[in-house]
C-alpha positions in Angstrom: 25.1 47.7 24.7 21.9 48.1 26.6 20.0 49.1 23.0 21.5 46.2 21.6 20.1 44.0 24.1 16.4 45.4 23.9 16.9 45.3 20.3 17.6 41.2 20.5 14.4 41.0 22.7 12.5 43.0 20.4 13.6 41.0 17.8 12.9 37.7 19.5 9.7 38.6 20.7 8.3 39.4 16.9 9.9 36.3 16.0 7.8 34.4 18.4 4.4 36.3 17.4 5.2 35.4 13.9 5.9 32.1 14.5 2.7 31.8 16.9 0.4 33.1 14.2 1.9 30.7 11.2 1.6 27.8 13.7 -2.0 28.6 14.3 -3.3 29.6 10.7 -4.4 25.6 10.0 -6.7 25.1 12.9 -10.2 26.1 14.1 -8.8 30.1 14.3 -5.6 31.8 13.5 -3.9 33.5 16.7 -5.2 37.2 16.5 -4.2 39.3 19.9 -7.6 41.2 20.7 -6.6 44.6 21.9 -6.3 46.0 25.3 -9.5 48.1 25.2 -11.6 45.3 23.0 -10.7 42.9 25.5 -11.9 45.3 28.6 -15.4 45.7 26.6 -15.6 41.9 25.8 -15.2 41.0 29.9 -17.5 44.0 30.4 -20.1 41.9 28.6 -18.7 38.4 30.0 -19.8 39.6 33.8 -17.7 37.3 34.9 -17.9 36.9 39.0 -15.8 36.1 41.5 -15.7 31.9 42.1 -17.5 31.2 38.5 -14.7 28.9 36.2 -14.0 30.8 32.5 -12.7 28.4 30.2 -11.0 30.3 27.1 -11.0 28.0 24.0 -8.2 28.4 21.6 -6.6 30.9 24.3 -3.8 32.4 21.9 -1.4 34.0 24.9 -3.8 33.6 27.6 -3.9 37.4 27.7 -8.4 36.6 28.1 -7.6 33.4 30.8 -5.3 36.3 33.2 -8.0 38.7 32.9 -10.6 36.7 34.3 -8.3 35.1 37.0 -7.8 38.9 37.7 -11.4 39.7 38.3 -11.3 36.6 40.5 -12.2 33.2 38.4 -10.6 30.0 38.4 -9.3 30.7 34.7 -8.3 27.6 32.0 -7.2 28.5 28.5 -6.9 25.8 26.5 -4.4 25.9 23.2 -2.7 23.7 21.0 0.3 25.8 19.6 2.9 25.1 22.2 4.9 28.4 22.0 1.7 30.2 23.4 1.2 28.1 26.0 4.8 28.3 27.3 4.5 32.1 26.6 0.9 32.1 28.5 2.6 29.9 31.7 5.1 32.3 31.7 3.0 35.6 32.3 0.9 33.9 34.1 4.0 33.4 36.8 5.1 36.8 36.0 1.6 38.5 37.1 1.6 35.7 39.9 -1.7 34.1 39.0 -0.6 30.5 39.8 -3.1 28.8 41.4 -6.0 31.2 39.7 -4.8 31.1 36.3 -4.1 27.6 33.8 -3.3 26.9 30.4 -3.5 23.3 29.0 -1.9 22.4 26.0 -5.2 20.7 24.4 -7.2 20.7 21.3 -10.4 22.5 22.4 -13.0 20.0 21.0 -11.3 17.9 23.9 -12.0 19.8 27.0 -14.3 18.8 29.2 -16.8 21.8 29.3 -18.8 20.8 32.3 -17.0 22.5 34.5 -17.3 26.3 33.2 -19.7 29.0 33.9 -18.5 31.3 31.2 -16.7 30.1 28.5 -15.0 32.7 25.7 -14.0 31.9 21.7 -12.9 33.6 18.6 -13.2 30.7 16.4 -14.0 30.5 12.9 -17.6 29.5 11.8 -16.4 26.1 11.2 -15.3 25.3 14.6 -18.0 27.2 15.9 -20.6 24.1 14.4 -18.7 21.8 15.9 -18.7 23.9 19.4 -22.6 24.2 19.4 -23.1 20.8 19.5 -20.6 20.2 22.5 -21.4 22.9 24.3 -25.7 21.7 24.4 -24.2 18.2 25.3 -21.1 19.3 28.7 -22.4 22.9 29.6 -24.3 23.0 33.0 -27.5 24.6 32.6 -27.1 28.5 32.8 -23.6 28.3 31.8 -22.7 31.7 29.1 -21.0 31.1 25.9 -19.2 34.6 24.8 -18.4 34.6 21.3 -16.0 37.3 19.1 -17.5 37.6 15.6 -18.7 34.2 15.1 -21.9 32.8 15.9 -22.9 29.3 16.7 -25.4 28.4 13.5 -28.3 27.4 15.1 -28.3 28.6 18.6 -30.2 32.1 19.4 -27.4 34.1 21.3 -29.2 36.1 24.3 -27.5 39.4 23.3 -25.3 40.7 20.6 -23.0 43.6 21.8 -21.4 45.7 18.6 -18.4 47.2 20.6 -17.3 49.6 18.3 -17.6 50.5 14.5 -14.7 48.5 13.1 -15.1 45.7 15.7 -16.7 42.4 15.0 -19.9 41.6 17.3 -19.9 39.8 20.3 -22.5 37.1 20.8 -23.6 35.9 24.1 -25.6 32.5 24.7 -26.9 30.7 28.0 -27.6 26.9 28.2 -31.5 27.4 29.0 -31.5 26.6 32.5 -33.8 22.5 32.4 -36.8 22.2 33.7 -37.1 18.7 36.0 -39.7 16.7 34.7 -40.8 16.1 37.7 -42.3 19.3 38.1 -45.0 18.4 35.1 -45.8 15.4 37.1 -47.3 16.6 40.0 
């Protein structure tokens, strides 16, 4: 009885991943689950600190938005397949992150990026266009960008981290920090 059950929930659960991915092919990125230890080395290079907000556009299961909540962020992911978000809410309530942890159920290109000190995508390189130009208009200055294989097309990222042999590069960029005019005046 008991292996029938886990069985079932086996089952289920591939079901749901399957149906997750299909559901996400036709967008800005199809939903790819970055492994435990990729995902360790990605918020290795992310630095994220307690109090800053990470954003995570086109969050997949949230699995990124949980990990910076655990290393103490106010964490938002924002997604547009439903079934990940309801999966995302729910670990996020399992690992008891409420209150730390967020996911919206929002096309990405319609967050408002202002808010964010470190924001993270794995978007294809058309999104990624799109992105650049958002991110120069909301991001506060000194705000980092953290990037999974893609790079923006014009913008000069301040590092690029190869993780591993068979892994894609991750590119970091920072909003250049704006001089007030003011300063020139004097």
């Amino acid at each position: 009885m008991i292996i029938l059950l886990v069985d079932m929930v086996v089952v289920f659960g591939l079901m749901l991943l399957a149906a997750a991915m299909l559901g996400s092919t036709f967008g800005d990125a199809p939903f790819v689950p970055t492994g435990r230890s990729s995902m360790r080395r990605i918020m290795r290079v992310a630095a994220i600190a307690p109090g800053e907000v990470f954003f995570d556009l086109g969050a997949g299961d949230g699995r990124f938005v949980r990990a910076a909540a655990n290393a103490g962020a106010t964490a938002y992911g924002f997604e547009r397949v439903r079934i990940l978000v309801l999966w995302s809410r729910f670990m996020i309530w399992l690992q008891r992150l409420s209150g730390k942890a967020f996911m919206r159920r929002q096309n990405i290109f319609d967050a408002d990026l202002r808010a964010a000190d470190v924001v993270y995508t794995y978007l294809f390189p058309n999104a990624m266009a799109k992105l650049e130009d958002k991110a120069l208009r909301e991001l506060k200055p000194g705000a980092r960008i953290v990037s999974r294989a893609f790079r923006f097309p014009n913008w000069k990222p301040e590092a690029v981290h190869q993780l591993g042999k068979y892994s894609p590069p991750v590119y970091v960029y920072r909003k250049a920090v704006e001089v007030a005019q003011e300063a020139f005046l004097a």
